[in-house]
N, C-alpha and C positions, 0 to 999 in steps of 0.2 A: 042133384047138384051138377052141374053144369062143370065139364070135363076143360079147364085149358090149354090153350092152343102150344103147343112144344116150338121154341125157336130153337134154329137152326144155327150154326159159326158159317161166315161161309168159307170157313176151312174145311169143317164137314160136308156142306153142300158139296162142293170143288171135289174131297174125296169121292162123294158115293157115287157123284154124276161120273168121274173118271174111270171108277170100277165098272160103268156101268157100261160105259164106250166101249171097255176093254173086252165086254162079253166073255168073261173069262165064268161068269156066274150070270143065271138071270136074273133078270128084273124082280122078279118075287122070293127069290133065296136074297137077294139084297137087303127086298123089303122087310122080311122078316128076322133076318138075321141084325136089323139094324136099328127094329123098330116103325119103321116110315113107310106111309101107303104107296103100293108103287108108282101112281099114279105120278106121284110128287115128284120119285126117282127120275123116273122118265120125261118130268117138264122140267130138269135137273140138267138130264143129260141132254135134252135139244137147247137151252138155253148154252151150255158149254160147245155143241156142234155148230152152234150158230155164230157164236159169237168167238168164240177160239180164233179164227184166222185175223181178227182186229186184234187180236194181242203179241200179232208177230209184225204188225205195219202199221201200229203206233195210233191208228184211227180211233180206236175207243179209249185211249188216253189219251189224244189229242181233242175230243170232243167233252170229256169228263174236266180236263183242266178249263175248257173255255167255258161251258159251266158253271164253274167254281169261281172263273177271275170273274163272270158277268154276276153272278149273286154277290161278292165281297164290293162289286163296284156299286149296286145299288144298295148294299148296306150302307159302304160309307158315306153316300149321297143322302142317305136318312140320316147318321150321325150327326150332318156336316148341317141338315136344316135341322134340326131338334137343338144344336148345340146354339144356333142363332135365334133361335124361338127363346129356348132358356135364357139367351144375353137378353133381348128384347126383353121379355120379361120380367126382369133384372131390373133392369131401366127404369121400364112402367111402375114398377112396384117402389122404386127407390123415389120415386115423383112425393109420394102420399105416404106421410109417416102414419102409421096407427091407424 
């Protein structure tokens, strides 16, 4: 039987990747004491070394919010023709009773 795959919070992730900057313990006393391959640990903690200094200059919230406004603007542009499709619809179907 086929083993599956454990998620992660990324409260968790955030911790172990930070313990793991801290070098206070290695990379393999982490992994083991935590469970998680250290391989993981360690693509844990360069995604946190890398991307850490965007979280003090606003850049990787300010690219995650334009993101987020560009997806809600193309959903509401589908809403906005699916709800005229449905009027039209509407219509047609109201022409032919039965």
């Amino acid at each position: 039987m086929a083993k599956l795959r454990t998620r992660h919070s990324a409260q968790h992730k955030f911790k172990l990747a930070l313990e793991a900057a801290k070098e206070q313990k290695t990379i393999n006393e982490l992994a083991s004491q935590h469970k998680v391959h250290p391989n993981q640990i360690s693509q844990w903690k360069s995604v946190l070394l890398e991307e850490g200094p965007g979280l003090f200059n606003g850049q990787a919230l300010c690219r995650q919010h334009r993101t987020q406004q560009a997806r809600e603007t193309q959903l509401y542009e589908q809403i906005g023709r699916l709800q005229m499709e449905l009027e039209w619809l509407k219509k047609k179907g109201g022409d032919h009773p039965g």
